[in-house]
VMD Tcl script that builds the backbone (N, CA, C; Angstrom):
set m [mol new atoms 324]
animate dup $m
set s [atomselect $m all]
$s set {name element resname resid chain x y z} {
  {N N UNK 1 A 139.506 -38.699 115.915}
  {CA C UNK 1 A 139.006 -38.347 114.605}
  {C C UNK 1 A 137.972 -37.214 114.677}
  {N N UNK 2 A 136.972 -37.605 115.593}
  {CA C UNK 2 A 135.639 -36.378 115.568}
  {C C UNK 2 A 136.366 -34.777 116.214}
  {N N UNK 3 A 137.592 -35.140 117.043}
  {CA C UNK 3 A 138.012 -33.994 117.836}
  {C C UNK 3 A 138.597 -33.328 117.085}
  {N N UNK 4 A 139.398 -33.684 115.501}
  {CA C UNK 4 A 140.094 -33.090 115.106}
  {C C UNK 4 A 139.288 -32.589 113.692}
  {N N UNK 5 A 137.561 -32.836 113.481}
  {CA C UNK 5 A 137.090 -31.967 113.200}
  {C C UNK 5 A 136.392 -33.215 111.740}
  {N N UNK 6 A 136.687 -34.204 112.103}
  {CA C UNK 6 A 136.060 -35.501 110.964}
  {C C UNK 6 A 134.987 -35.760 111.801}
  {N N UNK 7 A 133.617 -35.407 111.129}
  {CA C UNK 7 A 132.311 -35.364 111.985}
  {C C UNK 7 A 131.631 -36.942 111.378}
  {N N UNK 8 A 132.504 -37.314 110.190}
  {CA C UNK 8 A 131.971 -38.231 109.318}
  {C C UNK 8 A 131.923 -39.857 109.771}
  {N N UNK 9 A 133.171 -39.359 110.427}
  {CA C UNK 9 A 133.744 -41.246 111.510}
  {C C UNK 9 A 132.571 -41.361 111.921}
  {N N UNK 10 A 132.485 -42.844 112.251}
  {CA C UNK 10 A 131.400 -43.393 112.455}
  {C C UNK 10 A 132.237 -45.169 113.368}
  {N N UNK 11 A 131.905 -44.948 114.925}
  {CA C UNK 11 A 132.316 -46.272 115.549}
  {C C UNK 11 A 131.626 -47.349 115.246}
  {N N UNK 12 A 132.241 -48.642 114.604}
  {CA C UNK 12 A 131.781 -49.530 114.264}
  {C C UNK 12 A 131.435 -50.356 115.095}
  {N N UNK 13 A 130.411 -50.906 115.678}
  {CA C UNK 13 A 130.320 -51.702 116.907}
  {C C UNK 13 A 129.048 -52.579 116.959}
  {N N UNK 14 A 128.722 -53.898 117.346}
  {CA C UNK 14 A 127.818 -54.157 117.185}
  {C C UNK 14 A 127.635 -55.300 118.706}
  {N N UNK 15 A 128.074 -54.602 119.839}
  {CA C UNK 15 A 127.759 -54.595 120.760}
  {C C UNK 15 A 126.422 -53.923 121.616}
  {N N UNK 16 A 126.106 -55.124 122.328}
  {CA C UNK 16 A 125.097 -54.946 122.970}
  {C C UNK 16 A 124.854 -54.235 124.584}
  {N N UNK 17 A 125.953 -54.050 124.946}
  {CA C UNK 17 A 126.716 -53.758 126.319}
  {C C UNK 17 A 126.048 -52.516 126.513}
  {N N UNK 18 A 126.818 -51.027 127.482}
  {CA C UNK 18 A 126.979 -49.763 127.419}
  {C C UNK 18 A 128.052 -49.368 126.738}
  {N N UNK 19 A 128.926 -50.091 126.349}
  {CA C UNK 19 A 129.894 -49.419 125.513}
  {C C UNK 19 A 129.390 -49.666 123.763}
  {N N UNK 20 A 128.827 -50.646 123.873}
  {CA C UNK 20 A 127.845 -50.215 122.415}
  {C C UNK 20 A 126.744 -49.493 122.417}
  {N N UNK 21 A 126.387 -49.217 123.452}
  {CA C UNK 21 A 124.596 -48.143 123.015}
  {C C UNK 21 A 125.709 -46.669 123.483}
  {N N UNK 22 A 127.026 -46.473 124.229}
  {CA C UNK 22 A 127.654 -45.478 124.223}
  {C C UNK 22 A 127.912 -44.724 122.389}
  {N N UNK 23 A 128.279 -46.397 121.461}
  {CA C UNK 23 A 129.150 -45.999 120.458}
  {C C UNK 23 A 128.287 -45.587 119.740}
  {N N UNK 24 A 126.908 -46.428 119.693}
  {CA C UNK 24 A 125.424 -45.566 118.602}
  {C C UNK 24 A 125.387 -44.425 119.236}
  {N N UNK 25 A 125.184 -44.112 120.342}
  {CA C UNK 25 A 124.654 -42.482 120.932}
  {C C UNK 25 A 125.839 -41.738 120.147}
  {N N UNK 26 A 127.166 -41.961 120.289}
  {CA C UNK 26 A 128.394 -40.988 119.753}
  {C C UNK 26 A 127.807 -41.159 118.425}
  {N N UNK 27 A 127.364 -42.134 117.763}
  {CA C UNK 27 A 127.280 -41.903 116.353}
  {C C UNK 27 A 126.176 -40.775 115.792}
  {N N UNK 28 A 125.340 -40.932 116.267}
  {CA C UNK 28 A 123.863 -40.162 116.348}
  {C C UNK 28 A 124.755 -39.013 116.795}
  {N N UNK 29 A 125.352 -38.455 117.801}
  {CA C UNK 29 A 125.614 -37.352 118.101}
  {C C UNK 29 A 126.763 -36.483 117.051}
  {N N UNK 30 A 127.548 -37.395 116.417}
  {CA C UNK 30 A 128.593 -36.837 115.093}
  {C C UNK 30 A 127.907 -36.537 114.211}
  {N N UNK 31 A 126.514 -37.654 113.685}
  {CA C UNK 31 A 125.896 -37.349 112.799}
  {C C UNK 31 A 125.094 -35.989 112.731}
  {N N UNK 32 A 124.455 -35.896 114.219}
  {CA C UNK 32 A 123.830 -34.244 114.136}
  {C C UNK 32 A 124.723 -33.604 114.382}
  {N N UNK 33 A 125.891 -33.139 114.786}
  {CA C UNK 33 A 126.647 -31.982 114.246}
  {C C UNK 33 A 127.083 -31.619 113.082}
  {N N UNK 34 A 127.248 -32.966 112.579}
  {CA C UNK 34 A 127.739 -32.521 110.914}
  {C C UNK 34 A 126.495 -32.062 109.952}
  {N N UNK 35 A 125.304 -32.989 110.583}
  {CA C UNK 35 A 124.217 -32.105 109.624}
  {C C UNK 35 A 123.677 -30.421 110.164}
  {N N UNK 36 A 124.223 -30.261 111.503}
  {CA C UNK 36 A 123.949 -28.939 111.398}
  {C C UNK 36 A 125.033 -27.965 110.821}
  {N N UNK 37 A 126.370 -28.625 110.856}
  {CA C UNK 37 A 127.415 -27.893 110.526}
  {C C UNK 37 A 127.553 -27.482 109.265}
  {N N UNK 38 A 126.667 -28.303 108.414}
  {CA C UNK 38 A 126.570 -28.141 106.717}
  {C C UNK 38 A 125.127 -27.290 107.066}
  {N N UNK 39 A 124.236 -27.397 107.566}
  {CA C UNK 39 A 123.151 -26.166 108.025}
  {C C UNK 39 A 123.790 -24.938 107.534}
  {N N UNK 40 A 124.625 -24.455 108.763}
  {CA C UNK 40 A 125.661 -23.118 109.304}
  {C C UNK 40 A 126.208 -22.969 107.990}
  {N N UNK 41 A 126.892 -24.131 107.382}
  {CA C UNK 41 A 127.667 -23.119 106.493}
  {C C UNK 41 A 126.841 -22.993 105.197}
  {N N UNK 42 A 125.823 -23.551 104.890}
  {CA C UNK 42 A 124.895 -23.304 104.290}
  {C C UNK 42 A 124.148 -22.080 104.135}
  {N N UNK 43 A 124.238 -21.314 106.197}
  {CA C UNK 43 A 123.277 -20.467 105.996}
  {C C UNK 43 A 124.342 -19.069 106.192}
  {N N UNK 44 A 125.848 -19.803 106.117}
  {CA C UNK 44 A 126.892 -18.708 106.008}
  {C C UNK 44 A 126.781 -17.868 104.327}
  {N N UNK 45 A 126.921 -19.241 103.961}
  {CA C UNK 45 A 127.193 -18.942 102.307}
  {C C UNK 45 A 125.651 -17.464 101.127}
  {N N UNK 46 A 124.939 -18.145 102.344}
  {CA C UNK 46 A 123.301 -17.572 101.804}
  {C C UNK 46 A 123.672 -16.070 102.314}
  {N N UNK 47 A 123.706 -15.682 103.347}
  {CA C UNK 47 A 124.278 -14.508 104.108}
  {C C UNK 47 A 125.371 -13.770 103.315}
  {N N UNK 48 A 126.266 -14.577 103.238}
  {CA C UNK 48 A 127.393 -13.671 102.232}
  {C C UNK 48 A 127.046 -13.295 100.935}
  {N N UNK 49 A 126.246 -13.887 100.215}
  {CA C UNK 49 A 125.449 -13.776 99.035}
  {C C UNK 49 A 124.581 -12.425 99.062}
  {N N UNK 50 A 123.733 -12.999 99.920}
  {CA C UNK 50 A 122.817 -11.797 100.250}
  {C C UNK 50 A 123.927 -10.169 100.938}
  {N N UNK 51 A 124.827 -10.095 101.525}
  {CA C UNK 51 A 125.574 -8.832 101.862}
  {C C UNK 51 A 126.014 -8.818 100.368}
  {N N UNK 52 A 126.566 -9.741 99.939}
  {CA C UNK 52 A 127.245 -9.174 98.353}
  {C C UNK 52 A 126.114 -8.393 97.370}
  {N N UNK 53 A 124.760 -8.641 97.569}
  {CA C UNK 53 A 123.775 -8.122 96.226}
  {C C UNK 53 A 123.649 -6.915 97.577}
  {N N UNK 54 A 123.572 -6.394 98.548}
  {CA C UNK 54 A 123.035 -5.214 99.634}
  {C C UNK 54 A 124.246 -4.747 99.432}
  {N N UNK 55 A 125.580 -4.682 98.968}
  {CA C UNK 55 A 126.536 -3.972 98.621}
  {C C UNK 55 A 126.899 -3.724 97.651}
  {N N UNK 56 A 126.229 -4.407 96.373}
  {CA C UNK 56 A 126.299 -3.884 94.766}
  {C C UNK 56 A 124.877 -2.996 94.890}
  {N N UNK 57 A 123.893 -3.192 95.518}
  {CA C UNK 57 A 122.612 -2.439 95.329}
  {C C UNK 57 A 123.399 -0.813 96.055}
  {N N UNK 58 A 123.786 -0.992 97.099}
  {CA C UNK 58 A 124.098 -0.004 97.898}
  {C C UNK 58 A 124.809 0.997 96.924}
  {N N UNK 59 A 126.183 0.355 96.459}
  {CA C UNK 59 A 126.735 1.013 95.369}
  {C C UNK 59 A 125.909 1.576 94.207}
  {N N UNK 60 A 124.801 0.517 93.385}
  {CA C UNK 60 A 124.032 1.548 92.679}
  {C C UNK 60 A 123.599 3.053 92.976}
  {N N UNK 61 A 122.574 2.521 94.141}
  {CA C UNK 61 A 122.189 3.622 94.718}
  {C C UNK 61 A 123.147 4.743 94.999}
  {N N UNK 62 A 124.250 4.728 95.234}
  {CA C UNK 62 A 125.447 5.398 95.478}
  {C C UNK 62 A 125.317 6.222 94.024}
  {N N UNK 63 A 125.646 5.659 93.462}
  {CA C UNK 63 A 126.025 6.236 91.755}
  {C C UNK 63 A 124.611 7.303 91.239}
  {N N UNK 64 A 123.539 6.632 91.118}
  {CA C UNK 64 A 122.246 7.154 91.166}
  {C C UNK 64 A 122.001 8.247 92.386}
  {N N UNK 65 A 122.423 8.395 93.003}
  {CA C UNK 65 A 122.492 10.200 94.025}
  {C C UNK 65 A 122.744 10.805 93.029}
  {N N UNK 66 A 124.021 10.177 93.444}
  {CA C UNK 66 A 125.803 11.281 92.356}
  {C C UNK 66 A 125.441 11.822 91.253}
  {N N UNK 67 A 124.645 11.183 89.945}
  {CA C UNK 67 A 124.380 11.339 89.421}
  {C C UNK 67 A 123.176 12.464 89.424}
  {N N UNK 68 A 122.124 12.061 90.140}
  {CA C UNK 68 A 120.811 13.097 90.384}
  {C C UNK 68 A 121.226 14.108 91.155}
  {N N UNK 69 A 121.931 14.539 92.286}
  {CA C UNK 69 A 122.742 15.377 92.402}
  {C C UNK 69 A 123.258 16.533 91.465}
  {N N UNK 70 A 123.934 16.101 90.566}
  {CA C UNK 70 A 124.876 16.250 89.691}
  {C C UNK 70 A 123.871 17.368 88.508}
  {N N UNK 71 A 122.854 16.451 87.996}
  {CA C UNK 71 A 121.553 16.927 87.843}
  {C C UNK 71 A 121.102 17.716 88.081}
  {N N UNK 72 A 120.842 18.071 89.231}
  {CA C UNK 72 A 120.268 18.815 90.447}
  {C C UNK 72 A 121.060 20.340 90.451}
  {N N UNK 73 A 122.196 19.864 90.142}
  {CA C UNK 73 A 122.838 21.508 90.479}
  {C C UNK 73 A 123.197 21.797 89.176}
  {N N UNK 74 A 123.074 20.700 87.935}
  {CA C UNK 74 A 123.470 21.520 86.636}
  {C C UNK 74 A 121.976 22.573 86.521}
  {N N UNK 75 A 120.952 21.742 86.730}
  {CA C UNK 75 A 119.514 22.530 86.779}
  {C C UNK 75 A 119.590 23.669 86.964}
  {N N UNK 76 A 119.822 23.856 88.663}
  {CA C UNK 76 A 119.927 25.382 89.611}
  {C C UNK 76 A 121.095 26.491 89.116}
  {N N UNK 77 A 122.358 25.935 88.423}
  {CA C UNK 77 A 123.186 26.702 87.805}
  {C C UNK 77 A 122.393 27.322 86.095}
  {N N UNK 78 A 121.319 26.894 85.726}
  {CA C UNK 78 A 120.578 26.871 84.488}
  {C C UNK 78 A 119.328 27.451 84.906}
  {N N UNK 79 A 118.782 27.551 86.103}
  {CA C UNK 79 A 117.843 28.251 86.269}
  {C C UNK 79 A 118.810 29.623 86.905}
  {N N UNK 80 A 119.448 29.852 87.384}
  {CA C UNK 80 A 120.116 31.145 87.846}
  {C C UNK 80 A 120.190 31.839 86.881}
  {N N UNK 81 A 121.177 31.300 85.593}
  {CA C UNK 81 A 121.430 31.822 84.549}
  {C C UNK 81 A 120.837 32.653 84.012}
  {N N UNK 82 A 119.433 32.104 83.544}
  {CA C UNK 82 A 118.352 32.379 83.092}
  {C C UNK 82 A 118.097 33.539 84.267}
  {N N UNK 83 A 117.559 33.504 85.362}
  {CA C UNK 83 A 117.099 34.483 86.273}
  {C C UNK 83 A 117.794 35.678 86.356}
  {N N UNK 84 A 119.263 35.834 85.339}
  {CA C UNK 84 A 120.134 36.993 85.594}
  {C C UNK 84 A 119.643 37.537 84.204}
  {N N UNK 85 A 119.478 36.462 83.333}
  {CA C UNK 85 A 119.316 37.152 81.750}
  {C C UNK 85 A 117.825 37.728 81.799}
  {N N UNK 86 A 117.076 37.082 82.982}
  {CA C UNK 86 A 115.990 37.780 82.754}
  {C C UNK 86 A 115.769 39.353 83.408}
  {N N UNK 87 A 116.800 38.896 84.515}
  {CA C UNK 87 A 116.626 40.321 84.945}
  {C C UNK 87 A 117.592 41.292 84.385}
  {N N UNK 88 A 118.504 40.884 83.217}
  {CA C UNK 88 A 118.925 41.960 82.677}
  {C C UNK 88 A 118.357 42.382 81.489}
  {N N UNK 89 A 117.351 41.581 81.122}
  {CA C UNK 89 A 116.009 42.064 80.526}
  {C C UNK 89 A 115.227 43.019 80.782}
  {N N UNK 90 A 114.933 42.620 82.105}
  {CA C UNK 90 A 113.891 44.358 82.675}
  {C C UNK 90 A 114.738 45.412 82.610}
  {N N UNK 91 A 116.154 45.091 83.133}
  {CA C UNK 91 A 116.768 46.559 83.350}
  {C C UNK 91 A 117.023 47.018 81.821}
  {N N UNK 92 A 117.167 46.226 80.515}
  {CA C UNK 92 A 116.934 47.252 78.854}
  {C C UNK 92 A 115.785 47.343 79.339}
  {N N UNK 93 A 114.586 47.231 79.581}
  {CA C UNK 93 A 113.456 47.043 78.913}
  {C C UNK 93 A 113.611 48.548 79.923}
  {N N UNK 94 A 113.999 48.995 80.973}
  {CA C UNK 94 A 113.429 49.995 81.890}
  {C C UNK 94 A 114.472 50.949 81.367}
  {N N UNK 95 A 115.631 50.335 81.035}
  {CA C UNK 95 A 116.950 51.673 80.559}
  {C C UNK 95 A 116.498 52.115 78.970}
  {N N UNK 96 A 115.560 51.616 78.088}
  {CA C UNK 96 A 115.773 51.984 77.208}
  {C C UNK 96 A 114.586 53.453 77.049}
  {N N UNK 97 A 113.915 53.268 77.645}
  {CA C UNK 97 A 112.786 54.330 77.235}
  {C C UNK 97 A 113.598 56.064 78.310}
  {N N UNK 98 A 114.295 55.578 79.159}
  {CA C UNK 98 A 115.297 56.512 79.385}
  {C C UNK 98 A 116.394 57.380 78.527}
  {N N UNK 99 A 116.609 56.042 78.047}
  {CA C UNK 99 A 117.668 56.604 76.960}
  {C C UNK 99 A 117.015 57.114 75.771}
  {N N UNK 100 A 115.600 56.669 75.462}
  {CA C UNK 100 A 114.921 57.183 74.593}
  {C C UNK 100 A 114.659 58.711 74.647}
  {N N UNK 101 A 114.265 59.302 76.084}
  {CA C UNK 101 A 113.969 60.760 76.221}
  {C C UNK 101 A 115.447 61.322 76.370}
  {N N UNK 102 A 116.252 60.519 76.406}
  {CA C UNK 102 A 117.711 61.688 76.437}
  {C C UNK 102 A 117.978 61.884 74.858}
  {N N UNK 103 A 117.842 60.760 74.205}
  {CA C UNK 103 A 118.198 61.040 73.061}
  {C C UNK 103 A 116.868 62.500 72.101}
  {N N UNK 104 A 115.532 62.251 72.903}
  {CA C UNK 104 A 114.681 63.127 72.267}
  {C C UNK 104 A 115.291 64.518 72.766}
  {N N UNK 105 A 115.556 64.525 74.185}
  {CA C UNK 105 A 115.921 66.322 74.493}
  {C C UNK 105 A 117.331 66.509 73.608}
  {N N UNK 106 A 118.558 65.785 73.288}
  {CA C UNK 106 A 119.258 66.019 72.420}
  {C C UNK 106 A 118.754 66.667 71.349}
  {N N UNK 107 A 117.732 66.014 70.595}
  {CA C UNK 107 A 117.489 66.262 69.201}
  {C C UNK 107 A 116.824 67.545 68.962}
  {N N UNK 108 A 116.059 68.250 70.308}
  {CA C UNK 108 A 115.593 69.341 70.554}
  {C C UNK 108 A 116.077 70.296 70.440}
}
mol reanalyze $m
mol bondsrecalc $m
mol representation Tube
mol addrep $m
């Protein structure tokens, strides 16, 4: 019974001999494996729990990069932008007073 994995059997005996203080010792000894064996899977179940929330957190965090990332380069594509419109700002602001004296020697 205990070999094939029933930790619960329990030899009934109420002998006084060595083959009764044998059958209490086996009993005592089924009894602590099965209470550690419900331990183990106790501290299996806690473990798998705990990897399941460190692999939905993980995944957040995953998403939350992607996202700030994502962020991150709409920004730098929006600050470039800007950095071209500004510099095609200086170049009217520097082409126009050029074009201003061509148009004055024309009018001359």
């Amino acid at each position: 019974m205990v070999g094939s994995g029933s930790l619960d059997y329990q030899i009934d005996t109420t002998a006084n001999d060595e083959i009764g203080e044998l059958s209490r010792t086996f009993n005592q000894m089924a009894a602590t494996l099965n209470k550690h064996t419900a331990e183990l899977q106790q501290e299996i179940a806690e473990r798998e729990r705990a990897e399941e929330e460190l692999k939905e957190h993980s995944e957040r965090l995953e998403e939350i990069v992607e996202e700030r990332t994502k962020d991150l380069k709409d920004a730098q594509k929006e600050l470039i932008r800007k950095e071209k419109l500004s510099v095609l700002g200086q170049l009217a602001v520097g082409v126009a007073p050029l074009q201003n004296q061509g148009t004055e020697r024309s009018e001359q």
